[in-house]
C-alpha positions as CSV (number, residue, x, y, z in Angstrom):
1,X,-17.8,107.9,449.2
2,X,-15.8,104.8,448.3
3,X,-16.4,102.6,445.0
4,X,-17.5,99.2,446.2
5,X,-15.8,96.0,444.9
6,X,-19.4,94.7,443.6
7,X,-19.0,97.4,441.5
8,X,-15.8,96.7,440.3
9,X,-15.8,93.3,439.7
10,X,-19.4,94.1,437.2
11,X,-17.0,96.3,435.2
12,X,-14.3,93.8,435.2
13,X,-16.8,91.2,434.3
14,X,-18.4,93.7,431.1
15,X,-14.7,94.1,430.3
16,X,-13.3,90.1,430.5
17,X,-13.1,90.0,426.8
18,X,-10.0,92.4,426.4
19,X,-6.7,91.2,426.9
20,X,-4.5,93.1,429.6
21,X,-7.1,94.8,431.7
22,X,-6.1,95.2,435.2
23,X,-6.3,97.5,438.1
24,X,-5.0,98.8,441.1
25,X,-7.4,100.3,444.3
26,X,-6.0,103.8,445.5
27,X,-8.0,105.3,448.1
28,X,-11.0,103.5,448.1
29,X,-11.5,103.8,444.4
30,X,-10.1,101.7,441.2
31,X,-7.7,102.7,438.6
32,X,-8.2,100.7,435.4
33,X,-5.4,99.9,432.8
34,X,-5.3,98.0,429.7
35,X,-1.6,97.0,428.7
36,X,0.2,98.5,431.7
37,X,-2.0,102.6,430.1
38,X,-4.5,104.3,432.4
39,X,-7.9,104.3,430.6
40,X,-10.4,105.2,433.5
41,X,-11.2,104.5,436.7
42,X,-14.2,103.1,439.0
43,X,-14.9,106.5,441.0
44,X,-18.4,106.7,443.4
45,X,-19.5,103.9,441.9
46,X,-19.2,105.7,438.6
47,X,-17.3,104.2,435.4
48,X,-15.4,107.0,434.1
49,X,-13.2,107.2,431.2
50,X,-10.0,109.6,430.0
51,X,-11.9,112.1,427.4
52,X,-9.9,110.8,424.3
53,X,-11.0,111.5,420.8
54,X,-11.8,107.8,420.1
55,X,-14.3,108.0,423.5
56,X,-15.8,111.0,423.1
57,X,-16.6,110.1,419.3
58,X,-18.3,106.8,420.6
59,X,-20.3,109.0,423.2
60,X,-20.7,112.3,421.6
61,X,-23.3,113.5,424.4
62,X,-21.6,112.0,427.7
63,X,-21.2,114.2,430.7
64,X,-17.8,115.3,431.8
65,X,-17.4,114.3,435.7
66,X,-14.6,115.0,438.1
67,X,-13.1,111.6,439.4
68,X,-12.1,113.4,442.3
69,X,-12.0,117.2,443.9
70,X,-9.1,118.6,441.7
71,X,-8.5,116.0,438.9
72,X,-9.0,116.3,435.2
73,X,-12.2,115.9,434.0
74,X,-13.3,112.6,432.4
75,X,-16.4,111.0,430.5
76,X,-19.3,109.3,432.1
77,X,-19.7,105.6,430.7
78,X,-23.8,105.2,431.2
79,X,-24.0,102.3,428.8
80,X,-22.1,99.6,431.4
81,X,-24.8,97.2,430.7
82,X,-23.8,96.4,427.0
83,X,-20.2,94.4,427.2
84,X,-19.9,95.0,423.1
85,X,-20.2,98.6,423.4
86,X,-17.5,98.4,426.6
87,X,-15.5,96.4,424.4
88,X,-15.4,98.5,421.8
89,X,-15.1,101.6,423.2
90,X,-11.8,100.7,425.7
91,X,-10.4,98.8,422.0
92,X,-10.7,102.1,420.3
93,X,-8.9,104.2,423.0
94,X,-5.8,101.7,423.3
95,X,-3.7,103.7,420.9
96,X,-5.0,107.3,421.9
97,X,-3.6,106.7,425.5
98,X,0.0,107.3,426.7
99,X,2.6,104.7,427.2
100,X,2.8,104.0,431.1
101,X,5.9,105.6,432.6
102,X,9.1,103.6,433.4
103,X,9.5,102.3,437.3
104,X,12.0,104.6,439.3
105,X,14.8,102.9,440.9
């Protein structure tokens, strides 16, 4: 099952405070960055999150989902209705996550 945009753009919407948040749609699902780095994704209508140390610290009892048949496993954001927790949980990964990779020529 495909995300839907509606879905998407309420994420985006939760996450409009944060500078450099943008995505890309790859097979009918959304990969969301913040400064150019992966942080999670918008999988069957599901927000899900890279399991860093900063994330699974703000959500100690979240449930590790597959985004997709085999991928890594990430954590379940259930709290997408409060934009300060959002905020502050994407804020706190920023520095755990990898630098994105340089463009191939």
């Amino acid at each position: 099952m495909a995300s839907s945009r509606a879905y998407l753009d309420f994420i985006l919407d939760q996450l409009s405070g944060i500078h450099g948040i943008t995505w890309k749609q790859m097979m009918g699902e959304y990969i969301l960055y913040v400064n150019g780095r992966i942080f999670g994704g918008i999988y069957d209508d599901r927000f899900l999150v890279k399991p860093t140390r900063s994330a699974r610290a703000m959500m100690p009892d979240a449930e590790t989902e597959l985004p997709y048949e085999g991928a890594k496993e990430m954590l379940l954001v259930d709290n997408v209705d409060s934009r300060d927790f959002l905020t502050q949980l994407v804020t706190a990964m920023v520095d755990e996550l990898p630098a994105p990779k340089g463009k191939r020529s």
